[in-house]
KOLKEBA-103859 format. One record per residue (C-alpha): residue in three letters; x, y, z. Coordinates in steps of 0.1 Angstrom, whole numbers, padded with zeros to 4 digits, always signed. Example, Ala and Ser with C-alpha at 12.3 -4.5 7.8 and 13.67 -1.06 7.14 Angstrom:
BEGIN
ala+0123-0045+0078ser+0137-0011+0071
This chain:
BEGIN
unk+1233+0783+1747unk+1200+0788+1736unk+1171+0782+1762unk+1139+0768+1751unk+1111+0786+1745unk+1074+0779+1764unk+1054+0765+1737unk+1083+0739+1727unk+1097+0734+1762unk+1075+0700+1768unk+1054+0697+1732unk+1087+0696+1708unk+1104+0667+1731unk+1073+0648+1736unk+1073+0655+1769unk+1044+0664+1792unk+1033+0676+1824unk+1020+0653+1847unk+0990+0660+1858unk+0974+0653+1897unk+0959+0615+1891unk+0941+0620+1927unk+0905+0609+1923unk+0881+0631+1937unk+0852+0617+1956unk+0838+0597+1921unk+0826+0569+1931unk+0836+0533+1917unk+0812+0515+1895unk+0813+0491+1869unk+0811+0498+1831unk+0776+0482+1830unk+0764+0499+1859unk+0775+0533+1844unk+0760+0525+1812unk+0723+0512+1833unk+0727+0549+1847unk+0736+0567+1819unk+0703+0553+1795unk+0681+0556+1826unk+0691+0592+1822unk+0700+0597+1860unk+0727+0620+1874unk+0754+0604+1868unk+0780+0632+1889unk+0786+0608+1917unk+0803+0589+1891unk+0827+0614+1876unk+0861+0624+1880unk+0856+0662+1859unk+0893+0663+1870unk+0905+0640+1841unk+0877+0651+1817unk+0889+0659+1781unk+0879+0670+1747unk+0890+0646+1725unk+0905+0670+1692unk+0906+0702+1712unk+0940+0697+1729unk+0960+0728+1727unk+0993+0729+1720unk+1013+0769+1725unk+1028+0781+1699unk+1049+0818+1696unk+1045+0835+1659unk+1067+0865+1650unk+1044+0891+1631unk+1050+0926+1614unk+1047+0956+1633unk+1021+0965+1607unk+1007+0932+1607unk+1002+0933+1643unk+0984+0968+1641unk+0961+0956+1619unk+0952+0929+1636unk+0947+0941+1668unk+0924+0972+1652unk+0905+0946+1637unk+0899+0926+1664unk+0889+0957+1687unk+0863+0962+1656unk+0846+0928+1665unk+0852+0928+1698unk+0875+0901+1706unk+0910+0895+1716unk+0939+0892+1693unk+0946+0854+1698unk+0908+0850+1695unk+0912+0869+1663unk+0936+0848+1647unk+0923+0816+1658unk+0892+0830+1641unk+0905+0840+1610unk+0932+0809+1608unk+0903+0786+1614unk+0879+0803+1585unk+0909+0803+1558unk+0912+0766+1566unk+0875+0756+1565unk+0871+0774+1534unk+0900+0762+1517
């Protein structure tokens, strides 16, 4: 029987981690009083939980690709050449094909 791999163990099912809920010494305010804060431009860290903070579109999901030997070689020469790693490489180059298409 065939074992799953990382990158579909928990994305391919649906399935996710669970992540620690704990809340870290924010402190509880109201919607209104976060909002007062926020446009009065004071620091509004007391009120955070960074724990749970996200980037809404930037949610990464692993994937595993199977390239060439050649391939490879190339792109790893090419990404020495810039300076940058191979996966940094390919996101690079994935992400310009697909703007520019």
């Amino acid at each position: 029987m065939k074992t799953p791999s990382a990158s579909s163990q928990f994305g391919a099912h649906g399935t996710t981690r669970k992540r620690n809920t704990t809340k870290k010494n924010a402190k509880a305010i109201t919607a209104e009083e976060f909002d007062a804060l926020a446009d009065s431009g004071a620091d509004m860290t007391p009120y955070v939980d960074w724990s749970k903070a996200r980037r809404p579109g930037r949610e990464v999901q692993r994937v595993n690709v199977d390239f060439p030997v050649d391939l490879l070689r190339a792109i790893d020469r090419e990404a020495r050449r810039i300076g940058v790693t191979r996966q940094a490489f390919i996101k690079l180059r994935l992400s310009d094909t697909l703007v520019n298409s």
